[in-house]
N, C-alpha and C positions, 0 to 999 in steps of 0.2 A: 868300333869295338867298345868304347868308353859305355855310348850309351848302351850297349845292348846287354852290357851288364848294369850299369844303373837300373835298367826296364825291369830283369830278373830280381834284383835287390827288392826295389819297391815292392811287386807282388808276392813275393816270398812277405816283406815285412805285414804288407795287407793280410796274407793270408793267415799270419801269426795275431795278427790283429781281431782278426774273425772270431778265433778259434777261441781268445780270451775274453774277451767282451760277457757273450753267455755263460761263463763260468764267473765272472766276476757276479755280474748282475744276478742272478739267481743262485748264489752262495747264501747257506740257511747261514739265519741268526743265530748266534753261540751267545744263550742267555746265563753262563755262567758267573758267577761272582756271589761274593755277601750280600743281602737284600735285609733293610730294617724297616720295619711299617711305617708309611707315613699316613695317619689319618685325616691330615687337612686336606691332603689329594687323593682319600677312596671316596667313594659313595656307596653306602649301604640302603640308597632309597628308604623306603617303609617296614625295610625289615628290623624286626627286632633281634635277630640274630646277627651276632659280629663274632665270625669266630675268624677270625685273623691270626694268622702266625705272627708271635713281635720282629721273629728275625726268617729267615729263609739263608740256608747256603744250598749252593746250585753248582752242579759240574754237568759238563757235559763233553760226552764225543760224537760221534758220525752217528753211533747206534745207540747209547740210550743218557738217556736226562735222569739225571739223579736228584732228588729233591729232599733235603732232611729240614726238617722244619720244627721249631720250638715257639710255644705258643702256652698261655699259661691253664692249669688244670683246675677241674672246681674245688680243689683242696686246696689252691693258692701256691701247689707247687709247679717248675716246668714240667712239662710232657712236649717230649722227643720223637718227631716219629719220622722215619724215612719211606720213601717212594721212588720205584725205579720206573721209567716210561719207556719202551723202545721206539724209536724212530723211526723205524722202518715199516709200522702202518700195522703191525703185529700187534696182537692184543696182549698188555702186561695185567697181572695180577696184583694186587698190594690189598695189607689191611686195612680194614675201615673198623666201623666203628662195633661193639658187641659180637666181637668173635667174626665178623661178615667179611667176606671177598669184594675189594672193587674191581672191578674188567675195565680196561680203560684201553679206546685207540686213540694215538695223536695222529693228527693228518697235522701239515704244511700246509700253508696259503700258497697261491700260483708265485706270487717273487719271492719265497721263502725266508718273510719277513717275521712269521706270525706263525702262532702254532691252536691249535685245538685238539684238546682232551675232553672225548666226548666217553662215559663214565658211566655204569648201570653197577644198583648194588640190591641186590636182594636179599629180603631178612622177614623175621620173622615177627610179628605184630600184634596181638591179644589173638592166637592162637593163626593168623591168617597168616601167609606168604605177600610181602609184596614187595614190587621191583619200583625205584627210585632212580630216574635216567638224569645225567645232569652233563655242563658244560663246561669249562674254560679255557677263555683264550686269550695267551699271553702274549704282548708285545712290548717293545720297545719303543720308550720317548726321549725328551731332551736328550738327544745323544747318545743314547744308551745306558744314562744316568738315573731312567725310573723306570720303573718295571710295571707295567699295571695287567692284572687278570679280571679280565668280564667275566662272571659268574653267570649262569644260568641255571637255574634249579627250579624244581614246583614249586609252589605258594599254597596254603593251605587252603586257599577256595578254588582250588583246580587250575588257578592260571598259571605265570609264572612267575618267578621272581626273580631281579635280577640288578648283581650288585659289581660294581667294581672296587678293586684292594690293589691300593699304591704299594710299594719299594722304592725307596732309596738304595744306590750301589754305595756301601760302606768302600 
């Protein structure tokens, strides 16, 4: 009798064991926190644009990432501006720049480590319409402790450009 419930225990426990495994492992990244620029760990390659937020605060739930971001203005004052992203593969709208809509989906990586906000914004240009696709994808290093975004954007000779911007978690 002992064992025949020891036998029940075990596989009950195995089966509890089953069922947590892939929920642990594939649990998305929660990149919430203060984030302050660190520029000895971006790379901006060749570009001469460095438009970096100095600071990033970041929250987030199951459904959308909130990103408010302060970064300095050409008038030398801050400029504030927030962004909501939903998570669930849905296309979010935010402002951009001269009155424009950005359209942004985020997809998850397959371990739901990492994320990609893949971004189109259309506007208007010495009298033309045109559309600007661009990329980033945020992950997690030293423990959680830096935050870095790969940029992807065009480059003005038609290729692309592409940069990465560290965080620091304050």
């Amino acid at each position: 009798m002992k064992n025949n419930n020891f036998l029940k225990h075990r596989k009950l426990f195995a089966f509890f064991v089953l069922l947590l495994i892939p929920a642990g492992v594939f649990a998305q990244t929660n990149f919430s926190g203060t984030w302050a620029f660190n520029e000895s760990k971006s790379n901006f390659g060749e570009s001469q644009f460095r438009f970096a937020a100095t600071t990033m605060v970041v929250t987030q739930d199951d459904k959308v990432l909130t990103v408010e971001t302060t970064r300095p203005g050409q008038d030398g004052n801050e400029v504030k501006m927030t962004a909501k992203y939903n998570l669930d593969g849905t296309v979010s709208e935010n402002s951009g720049f001269n009155n424009t809509t950005r359209k942004s989906t985020v997809t998850w990586s397959a371990d739901k480590a990492s994320i990609t906000i893949a971004s189109t914004m259309t506007f208007d240009m010495n009298g033309e319409t045109r559309t600007m696709n661009s990329s980033q994808t945020w992950k997690l290093t030293e423990g959680g402790k830096l935050l870095l975004l790969d940029n992807v954007m065009p480059g003005r000779d038609g290729g692309e450009m592409k940069t990465t911007v560290a965080y620091d978690k304050k």
